[in-house]
mmCIF file of the N, C-alpha and C atoms, coordinates in Angstrom:
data_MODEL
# 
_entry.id   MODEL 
# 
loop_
_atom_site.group_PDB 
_atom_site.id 
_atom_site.type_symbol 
_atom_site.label_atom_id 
_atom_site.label_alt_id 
_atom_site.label_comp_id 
_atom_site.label_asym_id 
_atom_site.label_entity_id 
_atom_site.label_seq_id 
_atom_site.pdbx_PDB_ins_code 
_atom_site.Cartn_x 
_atom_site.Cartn_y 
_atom_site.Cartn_z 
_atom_site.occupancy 
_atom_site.B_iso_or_equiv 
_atom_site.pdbx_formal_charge 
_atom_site.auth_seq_id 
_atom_site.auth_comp_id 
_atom_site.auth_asym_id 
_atom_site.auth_atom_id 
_atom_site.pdbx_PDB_model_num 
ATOM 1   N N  . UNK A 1 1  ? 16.676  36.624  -13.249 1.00 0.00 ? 1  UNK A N  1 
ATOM 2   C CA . UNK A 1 1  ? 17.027  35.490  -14.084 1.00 0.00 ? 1  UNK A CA 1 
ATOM 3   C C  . UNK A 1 1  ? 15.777  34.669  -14.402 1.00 0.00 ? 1  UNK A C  1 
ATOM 4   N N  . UNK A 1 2  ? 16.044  34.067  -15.172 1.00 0.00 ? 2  UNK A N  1 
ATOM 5   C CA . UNK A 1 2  ? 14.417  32.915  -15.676 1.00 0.00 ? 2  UNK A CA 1 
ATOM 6   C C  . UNK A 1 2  ? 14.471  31.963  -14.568 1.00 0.00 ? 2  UNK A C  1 
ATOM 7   N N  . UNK A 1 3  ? 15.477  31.459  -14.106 1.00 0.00 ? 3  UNK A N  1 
ATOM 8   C CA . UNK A 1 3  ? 15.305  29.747  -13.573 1.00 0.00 ? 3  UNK A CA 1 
ATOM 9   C C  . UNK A 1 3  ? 14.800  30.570  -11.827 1.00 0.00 ? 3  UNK A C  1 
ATOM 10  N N  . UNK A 1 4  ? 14.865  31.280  -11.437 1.00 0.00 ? 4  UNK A N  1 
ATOM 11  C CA . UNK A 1 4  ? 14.788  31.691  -10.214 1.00 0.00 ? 4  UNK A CA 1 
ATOM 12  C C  . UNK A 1 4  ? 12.775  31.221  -9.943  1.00 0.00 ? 4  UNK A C  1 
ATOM 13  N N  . UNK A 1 5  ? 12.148  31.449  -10.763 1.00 0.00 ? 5  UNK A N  1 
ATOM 14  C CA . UNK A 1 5  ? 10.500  31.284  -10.790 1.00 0.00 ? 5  UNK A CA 1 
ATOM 15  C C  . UNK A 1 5  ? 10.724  29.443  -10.233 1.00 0.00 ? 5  UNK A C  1 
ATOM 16  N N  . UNK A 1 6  ? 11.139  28.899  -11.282 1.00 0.00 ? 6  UNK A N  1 
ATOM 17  C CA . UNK A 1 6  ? 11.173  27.420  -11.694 1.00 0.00 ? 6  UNK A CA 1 
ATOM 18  C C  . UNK A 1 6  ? 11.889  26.786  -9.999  1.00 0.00 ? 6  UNK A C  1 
ATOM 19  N N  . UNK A 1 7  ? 13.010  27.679  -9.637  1.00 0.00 ? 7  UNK A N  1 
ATOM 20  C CA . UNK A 1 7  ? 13.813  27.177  -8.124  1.00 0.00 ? 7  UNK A CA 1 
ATOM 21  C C  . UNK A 1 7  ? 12.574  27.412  -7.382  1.00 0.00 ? 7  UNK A C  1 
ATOM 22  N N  . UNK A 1 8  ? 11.787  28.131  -7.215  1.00 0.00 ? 8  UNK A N  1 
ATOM 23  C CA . UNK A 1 8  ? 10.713  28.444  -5.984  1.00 0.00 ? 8  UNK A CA 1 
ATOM 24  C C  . UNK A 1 8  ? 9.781   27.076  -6.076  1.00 0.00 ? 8  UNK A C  1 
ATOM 25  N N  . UNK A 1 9  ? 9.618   26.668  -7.579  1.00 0.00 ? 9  UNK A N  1 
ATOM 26  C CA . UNK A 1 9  ? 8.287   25.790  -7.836  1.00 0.00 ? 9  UNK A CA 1 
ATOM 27  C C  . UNK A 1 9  ? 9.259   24.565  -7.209  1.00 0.00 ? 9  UNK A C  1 
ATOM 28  N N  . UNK A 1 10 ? 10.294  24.116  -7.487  1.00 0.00 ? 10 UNK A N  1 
ATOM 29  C CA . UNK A 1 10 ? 11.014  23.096  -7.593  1.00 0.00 ? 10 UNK A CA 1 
ATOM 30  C C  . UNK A 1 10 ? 11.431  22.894  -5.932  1.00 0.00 ? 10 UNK A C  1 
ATOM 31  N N  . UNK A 1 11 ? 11.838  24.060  -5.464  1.00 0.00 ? 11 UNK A N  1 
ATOM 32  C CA . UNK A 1 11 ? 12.214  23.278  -3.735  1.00 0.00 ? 11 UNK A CA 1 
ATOM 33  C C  . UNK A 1 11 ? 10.859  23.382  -3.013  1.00 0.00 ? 11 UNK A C  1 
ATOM 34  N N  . UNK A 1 12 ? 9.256   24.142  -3.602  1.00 0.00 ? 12 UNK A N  1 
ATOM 35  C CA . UNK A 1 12 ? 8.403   23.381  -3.125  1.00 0.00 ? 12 UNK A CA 1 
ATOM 36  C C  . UNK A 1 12 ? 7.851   22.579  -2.986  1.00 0.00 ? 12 UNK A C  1 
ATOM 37  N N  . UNK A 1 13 ? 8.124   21.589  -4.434  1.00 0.00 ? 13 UNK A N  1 
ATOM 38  C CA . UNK A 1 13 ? 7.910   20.509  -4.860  1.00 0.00 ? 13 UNK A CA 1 
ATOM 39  C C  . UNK A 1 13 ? 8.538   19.226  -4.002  1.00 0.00 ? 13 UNK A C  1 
ATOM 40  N N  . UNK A 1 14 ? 10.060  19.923  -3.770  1.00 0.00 ? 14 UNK A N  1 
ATOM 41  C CA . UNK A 1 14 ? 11.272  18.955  -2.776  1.00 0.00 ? 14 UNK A CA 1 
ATOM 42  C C  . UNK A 1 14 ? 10.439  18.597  -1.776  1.00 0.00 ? 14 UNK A C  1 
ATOM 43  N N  . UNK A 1 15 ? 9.902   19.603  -1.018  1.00 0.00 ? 15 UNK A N  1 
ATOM 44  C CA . UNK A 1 15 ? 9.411   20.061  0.459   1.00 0.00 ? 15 UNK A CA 1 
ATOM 45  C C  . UNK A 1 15 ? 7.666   19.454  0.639   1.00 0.00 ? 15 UNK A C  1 
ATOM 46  N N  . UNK A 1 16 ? 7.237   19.458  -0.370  1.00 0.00 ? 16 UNK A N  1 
ATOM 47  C CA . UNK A 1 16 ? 5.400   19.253  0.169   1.00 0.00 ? 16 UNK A CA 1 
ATOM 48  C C  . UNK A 1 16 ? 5.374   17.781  -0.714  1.00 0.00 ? 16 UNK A C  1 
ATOM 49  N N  . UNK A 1 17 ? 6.319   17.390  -1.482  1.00 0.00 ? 17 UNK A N  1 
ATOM 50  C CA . UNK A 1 17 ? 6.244   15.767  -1.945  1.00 0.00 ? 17 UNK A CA 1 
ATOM 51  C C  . UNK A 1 17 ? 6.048   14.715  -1.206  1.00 0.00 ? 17 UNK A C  1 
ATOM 52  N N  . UNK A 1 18 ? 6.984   14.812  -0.494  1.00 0.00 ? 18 UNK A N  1 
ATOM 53  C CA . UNK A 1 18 ? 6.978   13.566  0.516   1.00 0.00 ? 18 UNK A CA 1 
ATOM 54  C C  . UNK A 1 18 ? 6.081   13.746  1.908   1.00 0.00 ? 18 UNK A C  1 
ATOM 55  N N  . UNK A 1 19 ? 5.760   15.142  1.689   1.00 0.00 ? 19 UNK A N  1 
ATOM 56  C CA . UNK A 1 19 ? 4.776   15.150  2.781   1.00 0.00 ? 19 UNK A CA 1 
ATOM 57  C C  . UNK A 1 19 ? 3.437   14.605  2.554   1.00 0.00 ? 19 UNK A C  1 
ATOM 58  N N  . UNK A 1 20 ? 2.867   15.208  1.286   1.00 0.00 ? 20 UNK A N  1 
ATOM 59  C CA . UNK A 1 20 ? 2.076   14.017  0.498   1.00 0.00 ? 20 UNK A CA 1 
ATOM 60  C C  . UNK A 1 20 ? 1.993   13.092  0.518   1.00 0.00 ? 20 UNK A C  1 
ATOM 61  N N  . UNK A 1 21 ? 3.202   12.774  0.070   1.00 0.00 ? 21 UNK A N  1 
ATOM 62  C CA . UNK A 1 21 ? 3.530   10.845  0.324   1.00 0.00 ? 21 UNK A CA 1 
ATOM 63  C C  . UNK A 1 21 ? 3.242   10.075  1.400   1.00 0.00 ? 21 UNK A C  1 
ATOM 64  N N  . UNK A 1 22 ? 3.651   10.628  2.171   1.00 0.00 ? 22 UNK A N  1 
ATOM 65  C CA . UNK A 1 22 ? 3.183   10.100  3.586   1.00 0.00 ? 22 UNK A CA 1 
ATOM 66  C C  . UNK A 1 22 ? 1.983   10.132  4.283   1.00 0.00 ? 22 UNK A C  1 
ATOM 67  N N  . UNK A 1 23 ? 1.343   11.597  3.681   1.00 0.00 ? 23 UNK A N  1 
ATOM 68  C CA . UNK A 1 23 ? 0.100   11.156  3.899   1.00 0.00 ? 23 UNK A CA 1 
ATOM 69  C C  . UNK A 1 23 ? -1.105  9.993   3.147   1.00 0.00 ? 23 UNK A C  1 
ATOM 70  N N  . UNK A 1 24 ? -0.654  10.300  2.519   1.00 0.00 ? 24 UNK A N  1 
ATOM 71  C CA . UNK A 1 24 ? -1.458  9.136   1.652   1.00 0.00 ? 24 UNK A CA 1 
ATOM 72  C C  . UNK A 1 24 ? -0.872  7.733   1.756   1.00 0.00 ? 24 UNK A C  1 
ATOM 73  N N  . UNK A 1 25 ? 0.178   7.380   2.072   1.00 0.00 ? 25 UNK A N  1 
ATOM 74  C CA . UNK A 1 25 ? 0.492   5.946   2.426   1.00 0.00 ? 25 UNK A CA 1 
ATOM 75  C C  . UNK A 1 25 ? -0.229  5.881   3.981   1.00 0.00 ? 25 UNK A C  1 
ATOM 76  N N  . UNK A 1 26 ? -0.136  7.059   4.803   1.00 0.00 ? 26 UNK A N  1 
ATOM 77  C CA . UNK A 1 26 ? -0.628  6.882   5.865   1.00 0.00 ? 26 UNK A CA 1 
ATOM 78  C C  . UNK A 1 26 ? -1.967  6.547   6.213   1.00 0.00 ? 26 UNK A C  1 
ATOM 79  N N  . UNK A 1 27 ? -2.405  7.054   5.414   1.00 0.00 ? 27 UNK A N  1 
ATOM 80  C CA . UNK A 1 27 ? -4.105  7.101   5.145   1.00 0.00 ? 27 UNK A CA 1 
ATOM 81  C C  . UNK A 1 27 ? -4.392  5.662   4.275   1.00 0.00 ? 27 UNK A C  1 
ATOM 82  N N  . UNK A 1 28 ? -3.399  4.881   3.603   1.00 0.00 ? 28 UNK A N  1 
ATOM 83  C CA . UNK A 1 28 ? -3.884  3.589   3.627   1.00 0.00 ? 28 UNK A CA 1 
ATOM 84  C C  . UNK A 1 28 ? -3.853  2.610   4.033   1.00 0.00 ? 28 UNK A C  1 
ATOM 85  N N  . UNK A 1 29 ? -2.943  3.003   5.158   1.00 0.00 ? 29 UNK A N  1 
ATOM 86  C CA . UNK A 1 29 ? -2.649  2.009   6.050   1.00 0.00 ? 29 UNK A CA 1 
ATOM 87  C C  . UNK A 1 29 ? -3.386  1.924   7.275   1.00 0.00 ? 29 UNK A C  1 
ATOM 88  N N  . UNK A 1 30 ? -4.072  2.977   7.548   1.00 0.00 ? 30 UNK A N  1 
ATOM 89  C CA . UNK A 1 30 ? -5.065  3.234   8.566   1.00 0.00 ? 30 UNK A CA 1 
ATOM 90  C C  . UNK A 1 30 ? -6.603  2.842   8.154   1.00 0.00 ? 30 UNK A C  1 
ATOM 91  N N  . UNK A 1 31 ? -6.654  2.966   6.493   1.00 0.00 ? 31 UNK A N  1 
ATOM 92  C CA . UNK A 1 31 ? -8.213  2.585   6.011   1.00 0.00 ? 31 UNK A CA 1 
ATOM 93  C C  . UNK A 1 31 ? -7.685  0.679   5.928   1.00 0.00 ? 31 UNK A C  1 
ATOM 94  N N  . UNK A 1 32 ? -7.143  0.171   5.925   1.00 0.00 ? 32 UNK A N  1 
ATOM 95  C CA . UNK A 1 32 ? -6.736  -0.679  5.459   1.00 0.00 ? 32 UNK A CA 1 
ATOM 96  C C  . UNK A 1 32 ? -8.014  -2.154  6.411   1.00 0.00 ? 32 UNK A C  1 
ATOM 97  N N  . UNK A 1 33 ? -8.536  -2.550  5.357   1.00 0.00 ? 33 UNK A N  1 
ATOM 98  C CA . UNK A 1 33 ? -9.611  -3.642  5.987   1.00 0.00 ? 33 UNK A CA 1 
ATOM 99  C C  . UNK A 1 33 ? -9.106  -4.511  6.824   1.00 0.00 ? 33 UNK A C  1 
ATOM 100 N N  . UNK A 1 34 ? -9.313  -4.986  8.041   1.00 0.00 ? 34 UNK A N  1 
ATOM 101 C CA . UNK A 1 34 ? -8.805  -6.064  8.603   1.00 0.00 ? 34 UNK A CA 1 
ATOM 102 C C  . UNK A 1 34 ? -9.926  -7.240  8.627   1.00 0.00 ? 34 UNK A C  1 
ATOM 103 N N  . UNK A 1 35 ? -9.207  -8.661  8.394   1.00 0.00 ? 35 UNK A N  1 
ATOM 104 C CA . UNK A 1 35 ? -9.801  -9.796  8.361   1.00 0.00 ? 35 UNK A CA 1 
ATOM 105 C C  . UNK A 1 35 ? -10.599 -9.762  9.942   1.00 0.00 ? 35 UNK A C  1 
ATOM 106 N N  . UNK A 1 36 ? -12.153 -10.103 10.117  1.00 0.00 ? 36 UNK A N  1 
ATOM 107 C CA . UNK A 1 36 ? -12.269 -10.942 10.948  1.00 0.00 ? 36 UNK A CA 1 
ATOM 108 C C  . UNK A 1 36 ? -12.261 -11.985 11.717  1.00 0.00 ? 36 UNK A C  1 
ATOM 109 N N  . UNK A 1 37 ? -12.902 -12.601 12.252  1.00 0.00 ? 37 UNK A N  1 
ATOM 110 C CA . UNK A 1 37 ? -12.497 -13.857 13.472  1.00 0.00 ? 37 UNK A CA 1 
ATOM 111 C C  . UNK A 1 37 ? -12.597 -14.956 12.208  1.00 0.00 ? 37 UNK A C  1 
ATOM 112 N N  . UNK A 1 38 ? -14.058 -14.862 11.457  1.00 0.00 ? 38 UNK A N  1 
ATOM 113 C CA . UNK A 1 38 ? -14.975 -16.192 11.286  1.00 0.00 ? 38 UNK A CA 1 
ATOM 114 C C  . UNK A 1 38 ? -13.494 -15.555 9.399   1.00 0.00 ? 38 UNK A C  1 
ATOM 115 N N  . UNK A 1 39 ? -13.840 -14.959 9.073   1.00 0.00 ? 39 UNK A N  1 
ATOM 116 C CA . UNK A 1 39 ? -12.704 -14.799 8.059   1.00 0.00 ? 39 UNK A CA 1 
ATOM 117 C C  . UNK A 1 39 ? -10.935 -15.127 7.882   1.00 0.00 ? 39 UNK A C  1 
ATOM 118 N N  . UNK A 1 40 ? -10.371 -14.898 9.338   1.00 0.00 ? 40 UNK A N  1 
ATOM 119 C CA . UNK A 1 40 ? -9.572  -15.360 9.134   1.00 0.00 ? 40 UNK A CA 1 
ATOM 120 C C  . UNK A 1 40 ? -9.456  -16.832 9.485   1.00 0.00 ? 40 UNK A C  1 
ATOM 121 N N  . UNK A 1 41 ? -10.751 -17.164 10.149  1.00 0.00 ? 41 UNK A N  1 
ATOM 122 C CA . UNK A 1 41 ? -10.539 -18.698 9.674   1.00 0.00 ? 41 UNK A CA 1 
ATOM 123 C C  . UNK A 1 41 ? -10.798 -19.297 8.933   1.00 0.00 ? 41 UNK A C  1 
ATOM 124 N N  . UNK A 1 42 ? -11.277 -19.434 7.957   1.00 0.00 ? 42 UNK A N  1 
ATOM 125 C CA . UNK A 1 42 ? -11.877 -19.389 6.511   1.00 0.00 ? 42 UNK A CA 1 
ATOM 126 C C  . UNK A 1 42 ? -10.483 -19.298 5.707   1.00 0.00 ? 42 UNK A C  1 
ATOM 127 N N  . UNK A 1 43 ? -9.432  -18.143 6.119   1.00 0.00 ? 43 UNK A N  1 
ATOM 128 C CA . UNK A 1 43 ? -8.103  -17.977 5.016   1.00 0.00 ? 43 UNK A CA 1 
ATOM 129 C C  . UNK A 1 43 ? -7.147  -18.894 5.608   1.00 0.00 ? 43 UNK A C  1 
ATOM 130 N N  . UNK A 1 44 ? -7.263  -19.340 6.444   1.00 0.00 ? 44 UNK A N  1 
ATOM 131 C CA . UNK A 1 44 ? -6.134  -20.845 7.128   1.00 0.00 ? 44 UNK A CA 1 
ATOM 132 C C  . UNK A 1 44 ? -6.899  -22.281 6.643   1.00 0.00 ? 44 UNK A C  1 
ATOM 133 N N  . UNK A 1 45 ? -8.130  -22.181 6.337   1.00 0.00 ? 45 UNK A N  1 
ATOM 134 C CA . UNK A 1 45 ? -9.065  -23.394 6.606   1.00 0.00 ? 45 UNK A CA 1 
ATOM 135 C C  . UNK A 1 45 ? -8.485  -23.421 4.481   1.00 0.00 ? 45 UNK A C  1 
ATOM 136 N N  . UNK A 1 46 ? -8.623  -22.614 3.652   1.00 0.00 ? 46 UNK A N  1 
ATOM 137 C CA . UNK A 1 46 ? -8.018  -22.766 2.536   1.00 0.00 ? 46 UNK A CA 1 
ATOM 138 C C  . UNK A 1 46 ? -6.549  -22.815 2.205   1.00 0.00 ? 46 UNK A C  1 
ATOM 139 N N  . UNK A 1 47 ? -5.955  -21.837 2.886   1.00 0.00 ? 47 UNK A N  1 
ATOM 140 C CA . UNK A 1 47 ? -4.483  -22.231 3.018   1.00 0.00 ? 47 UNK A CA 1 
ATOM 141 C C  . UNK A 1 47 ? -4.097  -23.437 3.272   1.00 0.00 ? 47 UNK A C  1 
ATOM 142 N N  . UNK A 1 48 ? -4.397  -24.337 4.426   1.00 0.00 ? 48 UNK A N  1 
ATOM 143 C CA . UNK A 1 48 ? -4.014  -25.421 4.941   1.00 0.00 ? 48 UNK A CA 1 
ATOM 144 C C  . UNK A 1 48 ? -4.549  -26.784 3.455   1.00 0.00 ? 48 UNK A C  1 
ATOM 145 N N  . UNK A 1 49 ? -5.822  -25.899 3.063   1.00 0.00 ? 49 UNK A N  1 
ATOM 146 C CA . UNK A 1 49 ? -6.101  -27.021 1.599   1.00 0.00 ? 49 UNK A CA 1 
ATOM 147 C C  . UNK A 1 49 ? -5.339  -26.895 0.386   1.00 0.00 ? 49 UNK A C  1 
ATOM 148 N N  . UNK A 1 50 ? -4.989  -25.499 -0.022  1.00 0.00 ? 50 UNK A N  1 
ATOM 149 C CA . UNK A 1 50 ? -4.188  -25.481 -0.894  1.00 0.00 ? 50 UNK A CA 1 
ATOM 150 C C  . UNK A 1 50 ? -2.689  -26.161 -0.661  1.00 0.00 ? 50 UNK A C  1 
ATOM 151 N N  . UNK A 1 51 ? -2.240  -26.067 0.499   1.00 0.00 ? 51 UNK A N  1 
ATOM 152 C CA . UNK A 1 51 ? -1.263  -26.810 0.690   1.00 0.00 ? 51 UNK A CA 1 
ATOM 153 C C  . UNK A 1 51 ? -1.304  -28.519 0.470   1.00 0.00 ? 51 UNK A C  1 
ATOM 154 N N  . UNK A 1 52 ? -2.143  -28.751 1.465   1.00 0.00 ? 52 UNK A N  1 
ATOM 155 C CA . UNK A 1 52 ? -2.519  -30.531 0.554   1.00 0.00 ? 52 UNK A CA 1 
ATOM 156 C C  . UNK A 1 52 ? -2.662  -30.822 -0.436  1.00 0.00 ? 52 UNK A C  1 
ATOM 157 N N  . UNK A 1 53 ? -3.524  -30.245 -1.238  1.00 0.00 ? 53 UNK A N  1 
ATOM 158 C CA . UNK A 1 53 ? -3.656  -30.611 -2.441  1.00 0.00 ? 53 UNK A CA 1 
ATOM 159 C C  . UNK A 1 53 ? -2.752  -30.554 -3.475  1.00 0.00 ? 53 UNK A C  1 
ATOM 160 N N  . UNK A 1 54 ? -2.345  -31.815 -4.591  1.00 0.00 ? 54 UNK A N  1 
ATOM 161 C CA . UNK A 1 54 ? -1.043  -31.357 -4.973  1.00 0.00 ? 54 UNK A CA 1 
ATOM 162 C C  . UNK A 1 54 ? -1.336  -30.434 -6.171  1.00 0.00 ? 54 UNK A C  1 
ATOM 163 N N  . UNK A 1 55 ? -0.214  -29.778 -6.781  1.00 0.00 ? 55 UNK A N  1 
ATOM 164 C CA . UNK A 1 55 ? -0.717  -29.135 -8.323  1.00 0.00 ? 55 UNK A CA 1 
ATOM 165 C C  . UNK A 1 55 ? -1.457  -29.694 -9.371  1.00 0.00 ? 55 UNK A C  1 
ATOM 166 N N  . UNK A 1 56 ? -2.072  -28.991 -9.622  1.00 0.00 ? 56 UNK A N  1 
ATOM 167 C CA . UNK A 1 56 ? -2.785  -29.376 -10.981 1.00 0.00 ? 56 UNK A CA 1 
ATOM 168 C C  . UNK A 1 56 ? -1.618  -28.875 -12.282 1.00 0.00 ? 56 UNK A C  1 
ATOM 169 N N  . UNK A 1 57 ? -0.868  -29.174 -13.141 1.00 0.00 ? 57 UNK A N  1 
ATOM 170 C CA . UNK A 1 57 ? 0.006   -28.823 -14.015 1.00 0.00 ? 57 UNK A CA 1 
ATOM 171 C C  . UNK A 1 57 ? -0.989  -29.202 -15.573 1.00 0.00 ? 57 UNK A C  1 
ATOM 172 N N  . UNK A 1 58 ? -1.152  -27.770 -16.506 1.00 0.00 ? 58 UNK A N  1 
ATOM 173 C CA . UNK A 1 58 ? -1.555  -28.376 -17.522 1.00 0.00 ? 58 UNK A CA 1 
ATOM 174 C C  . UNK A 1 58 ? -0.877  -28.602 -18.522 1.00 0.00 ? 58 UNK A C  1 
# 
C-alpha cells in the first residue's frame, strides 16, 4: 500500500519527538545562567526601587 512508508515515518516521528523535546528543554534548563551573590542583590536593590517609585504615566 502507499501509506504503509508514511506509517513508519509517522510513528517515528510519535516516538523520537518528545524525546527531543526533552532533551532540549533539558539542556536549557541545565545551561540556564544563575544570578550571583553581588547580582542578586543588585535585582532586589531595583526591585525594592521600582516599587517606591510611583508610575510615570504619559
Amino acid at each position: 500500500m502507499e501509506g504503509e512508508g508514511f506509517s513508519g515515518f509517522w510513528s517515528l516521528t510519535v516516538i523520537l519527538g518528545p524525546i527531543v523535546l526533552f532533551c532540549v528543554i533539558l539542556f536549557a534548563v541545565l545551561r540556564r545562567r544563575r544570578l550571583t551573590a553581588r547580582e542578586h542583590v543588585a535585582q532586589d536593590a531595583a526591585t525594592e526601587r521600582a516599587y517606591r517609585e510611583p508610575e510615570k504615566l504619559n
